[in-house]
Structures are given as C-alpha cells and as structure tokens.
MIDOSE-1310 file (N, C-alpha, C; in nm, 2 decimals, decimal comma, always signed):
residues 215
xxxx	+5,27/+0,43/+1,88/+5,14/+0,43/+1,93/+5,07/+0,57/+1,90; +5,17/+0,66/+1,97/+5,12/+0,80/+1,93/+5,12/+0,82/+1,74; +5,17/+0,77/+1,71/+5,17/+0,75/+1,54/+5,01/+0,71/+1,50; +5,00/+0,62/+1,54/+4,86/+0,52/+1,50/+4,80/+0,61/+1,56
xxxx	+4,76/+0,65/+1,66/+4,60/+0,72/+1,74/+4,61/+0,89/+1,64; +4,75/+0,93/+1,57/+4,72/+1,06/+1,45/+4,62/+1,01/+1,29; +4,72/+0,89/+1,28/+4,67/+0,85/+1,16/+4,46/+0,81/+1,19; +4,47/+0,72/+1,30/+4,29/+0,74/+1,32/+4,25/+0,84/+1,33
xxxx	+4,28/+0,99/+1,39/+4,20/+1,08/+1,38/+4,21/+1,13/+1,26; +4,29/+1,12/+1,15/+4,29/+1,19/+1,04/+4,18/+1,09/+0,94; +4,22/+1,00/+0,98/+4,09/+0,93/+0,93/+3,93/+0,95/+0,96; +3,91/+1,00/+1,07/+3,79/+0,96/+1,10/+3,75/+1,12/+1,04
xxxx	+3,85/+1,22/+1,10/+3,83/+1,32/+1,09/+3,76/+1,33/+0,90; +3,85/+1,23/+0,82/+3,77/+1,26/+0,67/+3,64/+1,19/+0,67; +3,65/+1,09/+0,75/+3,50/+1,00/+0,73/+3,38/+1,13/+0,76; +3,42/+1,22/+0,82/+3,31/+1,29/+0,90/+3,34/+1,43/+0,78
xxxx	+3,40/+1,44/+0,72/+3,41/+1,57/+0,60/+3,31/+1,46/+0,49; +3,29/+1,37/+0,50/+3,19/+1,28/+0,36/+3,07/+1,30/+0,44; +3,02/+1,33/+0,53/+2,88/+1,36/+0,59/+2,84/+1,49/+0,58; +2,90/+1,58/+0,55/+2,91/+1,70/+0,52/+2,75/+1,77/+0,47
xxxx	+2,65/+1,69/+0,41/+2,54/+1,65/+0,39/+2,53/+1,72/+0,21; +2,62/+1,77/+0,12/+2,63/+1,87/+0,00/+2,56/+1,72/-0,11; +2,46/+1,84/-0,13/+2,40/+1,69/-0,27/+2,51/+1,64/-0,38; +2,49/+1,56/-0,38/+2,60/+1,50/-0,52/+2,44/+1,41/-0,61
xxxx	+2,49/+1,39/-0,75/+2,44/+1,30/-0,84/+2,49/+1,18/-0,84; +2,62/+1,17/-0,75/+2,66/+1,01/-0,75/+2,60/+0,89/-0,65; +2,60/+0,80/-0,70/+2,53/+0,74/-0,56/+2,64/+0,70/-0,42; +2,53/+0,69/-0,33/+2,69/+0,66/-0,21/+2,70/+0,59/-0,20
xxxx	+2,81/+0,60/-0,13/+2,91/+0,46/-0,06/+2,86/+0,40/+0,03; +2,82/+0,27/+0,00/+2,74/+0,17/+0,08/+2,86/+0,01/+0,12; +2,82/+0,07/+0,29/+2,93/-0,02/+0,32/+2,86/-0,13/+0,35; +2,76/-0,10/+0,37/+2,63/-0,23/+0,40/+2,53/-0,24/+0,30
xxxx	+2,52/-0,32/+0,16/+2,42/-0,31/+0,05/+2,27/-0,26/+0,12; +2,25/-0,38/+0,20/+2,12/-0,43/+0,26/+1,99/-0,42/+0,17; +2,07/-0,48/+0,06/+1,92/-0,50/-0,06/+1,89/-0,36/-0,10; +1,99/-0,26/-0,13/+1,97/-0,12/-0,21/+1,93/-0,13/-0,35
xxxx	+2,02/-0,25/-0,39/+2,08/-0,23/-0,52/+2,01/-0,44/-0,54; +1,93/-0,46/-0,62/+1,84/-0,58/-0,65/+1,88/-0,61/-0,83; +1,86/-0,72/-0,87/+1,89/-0,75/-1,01/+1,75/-0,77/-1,05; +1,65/-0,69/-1,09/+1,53/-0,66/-1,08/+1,50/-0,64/-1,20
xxxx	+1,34/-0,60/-1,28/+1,29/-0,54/-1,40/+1,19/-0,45/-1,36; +1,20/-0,33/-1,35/+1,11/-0,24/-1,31/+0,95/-0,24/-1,43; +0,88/-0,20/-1,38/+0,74/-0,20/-1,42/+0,76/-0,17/-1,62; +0,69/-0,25/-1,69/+0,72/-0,17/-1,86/+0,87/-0,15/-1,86
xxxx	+0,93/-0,26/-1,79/+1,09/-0,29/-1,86/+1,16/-0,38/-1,98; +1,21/-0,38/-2,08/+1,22/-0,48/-2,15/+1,30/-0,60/-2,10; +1,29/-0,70/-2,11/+1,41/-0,81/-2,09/+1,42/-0,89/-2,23; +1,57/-0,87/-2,28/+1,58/-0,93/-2,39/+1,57/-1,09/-2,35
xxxx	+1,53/-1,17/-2,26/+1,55/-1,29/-2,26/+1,45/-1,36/-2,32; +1,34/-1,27/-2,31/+1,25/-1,32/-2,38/+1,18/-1,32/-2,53; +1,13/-1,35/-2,62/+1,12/-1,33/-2,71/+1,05/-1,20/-2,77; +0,93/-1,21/-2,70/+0,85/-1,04/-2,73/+0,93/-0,94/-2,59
xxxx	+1,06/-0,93/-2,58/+1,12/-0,85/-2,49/+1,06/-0,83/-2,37; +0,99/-0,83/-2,30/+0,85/-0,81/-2,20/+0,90/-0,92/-2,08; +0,91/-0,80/-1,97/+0,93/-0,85/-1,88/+0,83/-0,87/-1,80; +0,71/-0,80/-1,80/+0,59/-0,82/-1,71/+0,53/-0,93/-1,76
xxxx	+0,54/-1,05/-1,71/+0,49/-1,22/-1,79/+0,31/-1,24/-1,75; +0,22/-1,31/-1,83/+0,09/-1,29/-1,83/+0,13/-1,48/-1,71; +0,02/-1,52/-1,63/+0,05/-1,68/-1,56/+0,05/-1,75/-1,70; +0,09/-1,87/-1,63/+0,11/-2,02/-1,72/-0,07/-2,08/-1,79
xxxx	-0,08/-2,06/-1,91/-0,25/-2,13/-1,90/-0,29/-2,24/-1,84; -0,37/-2,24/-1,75/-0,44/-2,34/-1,67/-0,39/-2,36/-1,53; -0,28/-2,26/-1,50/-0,31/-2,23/-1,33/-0,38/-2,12/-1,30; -0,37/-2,14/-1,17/-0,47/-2,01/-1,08/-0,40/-2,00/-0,95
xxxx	-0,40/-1,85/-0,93/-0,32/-1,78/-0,84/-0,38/-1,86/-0,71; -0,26/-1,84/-0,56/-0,35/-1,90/-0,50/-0,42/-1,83/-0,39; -0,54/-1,84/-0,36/-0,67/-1,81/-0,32/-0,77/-1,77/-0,41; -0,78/-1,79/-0,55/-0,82/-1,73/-0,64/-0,88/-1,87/-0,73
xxxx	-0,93/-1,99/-0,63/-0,95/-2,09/-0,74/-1,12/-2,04/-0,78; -1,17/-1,94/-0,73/-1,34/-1,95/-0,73/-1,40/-2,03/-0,71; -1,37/-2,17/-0,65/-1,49/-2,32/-0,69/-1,64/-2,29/-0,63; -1,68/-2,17/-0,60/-1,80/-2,15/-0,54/-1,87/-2,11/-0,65
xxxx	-1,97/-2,20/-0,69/-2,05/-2,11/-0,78/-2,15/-2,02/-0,75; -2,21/-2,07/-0,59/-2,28/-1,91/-0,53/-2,22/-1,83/-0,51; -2,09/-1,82/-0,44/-2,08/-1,68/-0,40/-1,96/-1,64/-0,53; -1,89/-1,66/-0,62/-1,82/-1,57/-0,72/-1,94/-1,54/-0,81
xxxx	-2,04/-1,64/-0,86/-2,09/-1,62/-0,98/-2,24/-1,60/-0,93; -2,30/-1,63/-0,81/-2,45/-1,60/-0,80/-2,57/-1,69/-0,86; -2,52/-1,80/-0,83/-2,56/-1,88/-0,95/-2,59/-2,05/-0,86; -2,67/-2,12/-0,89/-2,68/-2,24/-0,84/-2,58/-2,34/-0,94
xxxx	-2,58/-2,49/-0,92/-2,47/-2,56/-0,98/-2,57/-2,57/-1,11; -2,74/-2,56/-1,11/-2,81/-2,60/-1,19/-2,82/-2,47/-1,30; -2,75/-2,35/-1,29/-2,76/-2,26/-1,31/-2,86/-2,14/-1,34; -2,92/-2,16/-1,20/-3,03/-2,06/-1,15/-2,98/-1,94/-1,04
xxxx	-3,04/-1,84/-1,06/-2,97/-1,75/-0,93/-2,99/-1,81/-0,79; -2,91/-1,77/-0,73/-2,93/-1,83/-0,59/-3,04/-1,70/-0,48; -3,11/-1,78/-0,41/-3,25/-1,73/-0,39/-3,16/-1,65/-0,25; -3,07/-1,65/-0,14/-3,01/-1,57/-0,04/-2,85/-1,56/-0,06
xxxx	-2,86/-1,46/+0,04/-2,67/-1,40/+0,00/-2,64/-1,53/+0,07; -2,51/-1,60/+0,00/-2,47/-1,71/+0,04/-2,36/-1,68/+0,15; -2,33/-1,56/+0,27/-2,22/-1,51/+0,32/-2,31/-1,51/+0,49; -2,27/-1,46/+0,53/-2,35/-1,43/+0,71/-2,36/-1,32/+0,70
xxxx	-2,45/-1,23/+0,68/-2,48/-1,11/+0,68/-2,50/-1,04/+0,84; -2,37/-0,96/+0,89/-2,35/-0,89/+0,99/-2,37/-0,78/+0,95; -2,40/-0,69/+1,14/-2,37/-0,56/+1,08/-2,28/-0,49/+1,03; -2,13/-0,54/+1,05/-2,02/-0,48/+0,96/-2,05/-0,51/+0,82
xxxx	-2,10/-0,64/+0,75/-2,15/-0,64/+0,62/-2,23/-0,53/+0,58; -2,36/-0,52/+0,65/-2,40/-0,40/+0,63/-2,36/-0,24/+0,62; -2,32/-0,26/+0,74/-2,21/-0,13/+0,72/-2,13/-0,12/+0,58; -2,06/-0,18/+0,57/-1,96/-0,20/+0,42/-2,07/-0,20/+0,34
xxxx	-2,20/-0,22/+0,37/-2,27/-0,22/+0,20/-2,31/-0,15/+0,17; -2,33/-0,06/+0,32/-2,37/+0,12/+0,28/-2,31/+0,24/+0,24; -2,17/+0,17/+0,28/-2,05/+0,25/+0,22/-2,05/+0,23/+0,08; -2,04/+0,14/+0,03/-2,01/+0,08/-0,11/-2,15/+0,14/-0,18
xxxx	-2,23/+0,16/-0,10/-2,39/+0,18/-0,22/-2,37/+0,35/-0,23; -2,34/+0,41/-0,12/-2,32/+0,54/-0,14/-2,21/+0,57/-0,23; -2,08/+0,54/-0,24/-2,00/+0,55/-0,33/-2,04/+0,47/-0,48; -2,12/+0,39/-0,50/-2,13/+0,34/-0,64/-2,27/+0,36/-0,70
xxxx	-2,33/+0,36/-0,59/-2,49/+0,32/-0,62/-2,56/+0,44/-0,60; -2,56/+0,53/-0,53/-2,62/+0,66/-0,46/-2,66/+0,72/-0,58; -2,58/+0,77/-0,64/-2,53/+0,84/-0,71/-2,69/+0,87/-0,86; -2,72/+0,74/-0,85/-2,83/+0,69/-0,95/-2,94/+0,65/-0,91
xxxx	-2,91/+0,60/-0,82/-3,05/+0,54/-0,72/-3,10/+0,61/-0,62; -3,04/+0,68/-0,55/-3,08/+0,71/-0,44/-3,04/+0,74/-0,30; -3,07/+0,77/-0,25/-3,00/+0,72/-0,07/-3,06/+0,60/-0,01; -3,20/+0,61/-0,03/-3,32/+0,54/+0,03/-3,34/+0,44/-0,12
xxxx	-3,29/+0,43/-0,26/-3,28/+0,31/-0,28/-3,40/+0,41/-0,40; -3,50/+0,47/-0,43/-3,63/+0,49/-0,49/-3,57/+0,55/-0,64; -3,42/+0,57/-0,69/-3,42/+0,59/-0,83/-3,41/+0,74/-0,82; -3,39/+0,82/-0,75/-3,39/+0,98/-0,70/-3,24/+1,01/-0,70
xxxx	-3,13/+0,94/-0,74/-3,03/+1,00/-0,73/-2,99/+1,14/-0,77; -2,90/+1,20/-0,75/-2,85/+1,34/-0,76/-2,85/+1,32/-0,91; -2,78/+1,26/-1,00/-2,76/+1,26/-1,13/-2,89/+1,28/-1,19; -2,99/+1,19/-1,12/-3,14/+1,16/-1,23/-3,23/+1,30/-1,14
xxxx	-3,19/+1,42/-1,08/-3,25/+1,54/-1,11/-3,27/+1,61/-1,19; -3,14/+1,61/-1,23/-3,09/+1,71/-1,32/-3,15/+1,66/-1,45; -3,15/+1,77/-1,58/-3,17/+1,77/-1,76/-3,04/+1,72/-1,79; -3,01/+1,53/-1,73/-2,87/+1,52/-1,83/-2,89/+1,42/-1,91
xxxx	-3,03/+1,38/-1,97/-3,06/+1,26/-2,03/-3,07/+1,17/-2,05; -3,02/+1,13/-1,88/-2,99/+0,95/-1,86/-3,12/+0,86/-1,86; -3,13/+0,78/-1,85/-3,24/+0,66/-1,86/-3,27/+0,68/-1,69; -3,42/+0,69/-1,66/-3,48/+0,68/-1,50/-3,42/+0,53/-1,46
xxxx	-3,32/+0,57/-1,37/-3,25/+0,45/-1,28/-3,43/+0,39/-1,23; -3,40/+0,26/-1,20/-3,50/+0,20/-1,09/-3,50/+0,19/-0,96; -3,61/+0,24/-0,88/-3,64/+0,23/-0,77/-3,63/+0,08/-0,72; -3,57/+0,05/-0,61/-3,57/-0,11/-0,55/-3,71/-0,14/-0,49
xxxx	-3,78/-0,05/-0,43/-3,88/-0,05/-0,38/-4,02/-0,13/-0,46; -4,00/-0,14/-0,60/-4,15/-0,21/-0,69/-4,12/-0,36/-0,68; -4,20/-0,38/-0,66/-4,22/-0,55/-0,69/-4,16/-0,62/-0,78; -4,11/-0,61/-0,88/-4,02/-0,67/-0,95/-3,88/-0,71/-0,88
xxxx	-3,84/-0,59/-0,81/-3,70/-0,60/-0,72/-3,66/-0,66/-0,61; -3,81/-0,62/-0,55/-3,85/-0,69/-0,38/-3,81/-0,87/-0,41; -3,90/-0,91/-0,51/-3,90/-1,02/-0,51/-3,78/-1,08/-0,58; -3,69/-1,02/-0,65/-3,60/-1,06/-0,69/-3,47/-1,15/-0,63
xxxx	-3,45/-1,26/-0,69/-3,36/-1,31/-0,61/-3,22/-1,23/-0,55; -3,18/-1,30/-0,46/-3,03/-1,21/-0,40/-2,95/-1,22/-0,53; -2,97/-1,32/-0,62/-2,83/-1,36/-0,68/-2,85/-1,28/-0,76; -2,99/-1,25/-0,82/-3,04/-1,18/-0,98/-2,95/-1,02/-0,89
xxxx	-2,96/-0,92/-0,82/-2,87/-0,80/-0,77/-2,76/-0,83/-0,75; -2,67/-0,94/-0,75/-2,52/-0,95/-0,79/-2,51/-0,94/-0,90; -2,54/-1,00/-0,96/-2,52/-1,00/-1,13/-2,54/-0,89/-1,20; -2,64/-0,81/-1,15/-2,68/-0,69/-1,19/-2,52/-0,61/-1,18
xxxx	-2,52/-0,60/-1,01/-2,40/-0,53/-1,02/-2,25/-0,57/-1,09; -2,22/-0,67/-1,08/-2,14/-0,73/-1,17/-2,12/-0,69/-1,32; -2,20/-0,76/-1,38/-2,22/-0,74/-1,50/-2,29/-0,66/-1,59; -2,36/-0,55/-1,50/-2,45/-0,44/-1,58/-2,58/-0,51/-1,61
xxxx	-2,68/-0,45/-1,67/-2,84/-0,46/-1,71/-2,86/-0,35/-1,80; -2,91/-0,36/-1,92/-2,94/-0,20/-2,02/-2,84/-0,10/-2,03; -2,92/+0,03/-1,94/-2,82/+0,14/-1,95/-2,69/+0,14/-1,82; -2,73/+0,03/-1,77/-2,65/+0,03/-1,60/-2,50/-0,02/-1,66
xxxx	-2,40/+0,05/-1,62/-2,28/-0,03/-1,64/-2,26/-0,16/-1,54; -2,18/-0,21/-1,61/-2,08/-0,35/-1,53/-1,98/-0,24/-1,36; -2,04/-0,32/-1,26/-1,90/-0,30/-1,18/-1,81/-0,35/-1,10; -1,84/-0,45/-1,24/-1,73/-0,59/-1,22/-1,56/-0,57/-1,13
xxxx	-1,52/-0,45/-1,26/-1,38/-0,47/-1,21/-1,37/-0,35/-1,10; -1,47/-0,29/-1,07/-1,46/-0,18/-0,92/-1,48/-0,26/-0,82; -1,57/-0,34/-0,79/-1,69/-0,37/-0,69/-1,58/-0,51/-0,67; -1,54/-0,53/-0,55/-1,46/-0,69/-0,54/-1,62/-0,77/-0,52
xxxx	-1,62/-0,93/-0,52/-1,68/-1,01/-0,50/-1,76/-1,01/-0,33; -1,73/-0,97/-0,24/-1,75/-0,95/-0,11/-1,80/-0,85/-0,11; -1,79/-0,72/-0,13/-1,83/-0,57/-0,14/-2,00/-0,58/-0,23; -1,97/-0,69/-0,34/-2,12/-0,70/-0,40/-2,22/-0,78/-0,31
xxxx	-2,19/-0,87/-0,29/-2,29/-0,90/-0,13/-2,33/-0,85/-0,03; -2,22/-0,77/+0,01/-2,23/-0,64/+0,11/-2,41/-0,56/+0,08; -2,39/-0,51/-0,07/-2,45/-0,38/-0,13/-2,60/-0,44/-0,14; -2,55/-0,61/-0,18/-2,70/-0,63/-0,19/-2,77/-0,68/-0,04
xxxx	-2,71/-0,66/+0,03/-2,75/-0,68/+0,20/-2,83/-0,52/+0,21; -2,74/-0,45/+0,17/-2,80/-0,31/+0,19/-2,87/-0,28/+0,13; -2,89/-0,33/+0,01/-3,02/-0,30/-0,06/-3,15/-0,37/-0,04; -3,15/-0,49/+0,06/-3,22/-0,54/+0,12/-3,31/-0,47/+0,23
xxxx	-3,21/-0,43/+0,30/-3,24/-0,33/+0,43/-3,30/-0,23/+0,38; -3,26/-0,15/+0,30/-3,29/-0,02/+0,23/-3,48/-0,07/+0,18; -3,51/-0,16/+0,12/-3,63/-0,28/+0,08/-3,71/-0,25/+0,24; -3,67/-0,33/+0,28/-3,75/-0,36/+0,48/-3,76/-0,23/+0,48
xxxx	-3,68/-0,09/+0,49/-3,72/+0,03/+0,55/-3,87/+0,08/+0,52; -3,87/+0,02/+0,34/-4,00/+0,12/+0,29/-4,12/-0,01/+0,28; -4,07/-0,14/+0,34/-4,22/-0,22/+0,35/-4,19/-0,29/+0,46; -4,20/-0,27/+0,58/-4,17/-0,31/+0,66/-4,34/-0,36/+0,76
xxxx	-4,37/-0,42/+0,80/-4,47/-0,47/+0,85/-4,46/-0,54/+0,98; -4,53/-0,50/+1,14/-4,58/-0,58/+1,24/-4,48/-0,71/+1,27; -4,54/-0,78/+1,16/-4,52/-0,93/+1,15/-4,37/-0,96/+1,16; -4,28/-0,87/+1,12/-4,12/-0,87/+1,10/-4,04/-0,85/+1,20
xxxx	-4,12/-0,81/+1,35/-4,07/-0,76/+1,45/-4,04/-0,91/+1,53; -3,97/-0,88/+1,62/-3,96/-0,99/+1,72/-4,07/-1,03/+1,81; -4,14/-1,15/+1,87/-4,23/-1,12/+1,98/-4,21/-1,01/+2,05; -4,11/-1,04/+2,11/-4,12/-0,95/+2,28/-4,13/-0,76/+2,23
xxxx	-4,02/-0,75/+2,12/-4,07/-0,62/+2,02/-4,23/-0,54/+1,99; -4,29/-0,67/+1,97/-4,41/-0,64/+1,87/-4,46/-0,66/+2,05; -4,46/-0,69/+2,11/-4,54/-0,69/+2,28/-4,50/-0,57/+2,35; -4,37/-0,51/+2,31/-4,35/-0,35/+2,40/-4,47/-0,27/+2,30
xxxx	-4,43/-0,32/+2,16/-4,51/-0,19/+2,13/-4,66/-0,18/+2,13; -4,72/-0,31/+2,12/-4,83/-0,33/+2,21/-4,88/-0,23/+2,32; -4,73/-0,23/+2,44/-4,81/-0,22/+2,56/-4,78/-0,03/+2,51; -4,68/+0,01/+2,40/-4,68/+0,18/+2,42/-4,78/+0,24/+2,38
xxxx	-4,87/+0,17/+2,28/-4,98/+0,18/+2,20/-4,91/+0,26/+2,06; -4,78/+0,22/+2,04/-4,76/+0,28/+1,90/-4,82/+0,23/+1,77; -4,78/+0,31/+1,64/-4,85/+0,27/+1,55/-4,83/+0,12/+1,51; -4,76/+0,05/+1,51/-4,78/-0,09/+1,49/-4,88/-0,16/+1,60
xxxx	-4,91/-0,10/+1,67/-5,00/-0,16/+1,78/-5,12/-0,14/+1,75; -5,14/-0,01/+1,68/-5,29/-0,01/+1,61/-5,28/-0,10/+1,49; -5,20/-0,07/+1,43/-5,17/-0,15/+1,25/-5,23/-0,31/+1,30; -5,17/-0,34/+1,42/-5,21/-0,50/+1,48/-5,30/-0,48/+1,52
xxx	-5,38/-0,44/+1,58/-5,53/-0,40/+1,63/-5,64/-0,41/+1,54; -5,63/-0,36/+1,42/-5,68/-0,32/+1,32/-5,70/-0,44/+1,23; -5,61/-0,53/+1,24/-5,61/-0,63/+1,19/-5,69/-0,78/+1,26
C-alpha cells in the first residue's frame, strides 16, 4: 500500500512539473480532444478532391440559400409584379425604422446630401469637383415614388454609386423612410397635424394657427 500511495505521488508530482507554464512549439497533450483538432479546409485551402483544387465551393445552380428565396417583388426589387415602382415602403414604418434610417443616411448619404437632405453635404463644399448632389426637397423627389429612392440607392443614378452591396435590403427602406421625414421637415403644412394637435395649437395662437387663420 505504502508502495502504491509513493508511486502516485511521484506521479502526480510529474503531472504538476508539465504545468510548469514554459512555452513550447509542440502542441499539448490533450486528454480530452473536445473538437481542438477538426478534419476541416481552412479559408483559400486547396482540396485535391476536386478538380480545380478549391475548396471554397460556389451553391448548386438553381438553388437558393434558405431565407434568401426573394419572392417579394416590392420589397427586394421595388417594383410592382407589372413592373412599375411601388408607390409606399412596402414594410411598417416605426420609429426604430426611422431611427435605423437616420443612422444609415448619416453614414452613407450625409456625406453628399446633407444632414437636412438639401445636397450641402461636407464633400459638395469643398473645390473637389464632384457633380452638385440633389437636394430631396424639389419637386421631382417629393413626388417621387418610395420605390424610384430604393432603386436609386441600390443601384446608383449618373454620378451616384450603387449601394447595393453596403446597404442590406431593410436598411434601404429604413433611409428612404428618412428621407421622407427629412421631405415633411422642410414642407410640412397645418393640414398634416392631427385634429386635436392642429386644436392645441389653435388655442396657443402658434404660427400654424395663424397659417390656419389666414386661410
């Protein structure tokens, strides 16, 4: 007995000299794999099984990943089945939409257009000889369908790039919600308010109360 309880501590005693923590270039001793070590192809690996060596495979032609069938043709493409733009954002425009569309317009759109949307972006100050972005605010745009500003963003217009593959499909609905709102800020009229709204301001005598007055 006394025999056995020497030989375990001379044991354990080495298990605890291999913790010692000294770097080695070997790999360790793994008494438990637990999925360390996988029969895998890392990213731009060759695999000879295949003919052009290439392990990164393109899908089978004529499937589609799944959640990725698109069958909407408003909301992927902007588009009626007749293939007309579609005249509203086909989504429920919340204020978290909003929100996300102000984020997204400041990071993509600001930059060219604006803050307020009028084509003033920081870029179009300066002598760097870009083409005058357009203001949302002129009548061509106001009246523009929702679907014609997806597409825009999608797919570019003139000097505007494509930002197809930045902008996901949801994020461009977003922007053009915001670019709606941004629209309402600079023509906004009386008539837009709610009753009981357009009656407070009535009784405060603010300027839409004259603007109604007047009329």
């Amino acid at each position: 007995m006394q025999r056995l309880f020497t030989t375990g501590l001379v044991v354990l005693a080495l298990l605890l000299a291999g913790c010692r923590g000294t770097q080695s270039d070997n790999p360790p001793f793994h008494m438990n794999l637990d999925m360390d070590f996988q029969q895998k192809f890392g990213p731009q690996e060759a695999n000879p099984f295949f003919e052009d060596n290439a392990a990164m495979r393109t899908p089978v032609p004529g499937t589609v990943p799944r959640g990725e069938l698109r069958d909407s043709s408003a909301l992927y493409r902007a588009r009626t089945e007749a293939g007309e733009y579609v005249e509203e954002i086909p989504i429920a425009v919340t204020r978290n939409v909003l929100k996300r569309g102000q984020d997204r317009y400041d990071v993509h759109c600001s930059v060219c257009h604006g803050k307020s949307g009028a084509g003033n972006g920081i870029i179009m100050r300066g002598d760097y000889g870009y083409t005058p972005a357009s203001s949302y605010h002129i009548d061509r745009l106001r009246n523009a369908p929702d679907g014609y500003l997806y597409d825009v963003i999608a797919n570019g217009v003139r000097n505007m790039p494509a930002y197809g593959q930045k902008v996901p499909v949801m994020d461009r609905w977003a922007i053009v919600a915001y670019i709606r709102a941004l629209q309402r800020s600079q023509n906004a009229s009386p008539d837009d308010l709610p009753a009981d709204a357009l009656s407070q301001l009535k009784e405060d005598g603010g300027p839409a109360a004259k603007q109604t007055g007047a009329e």
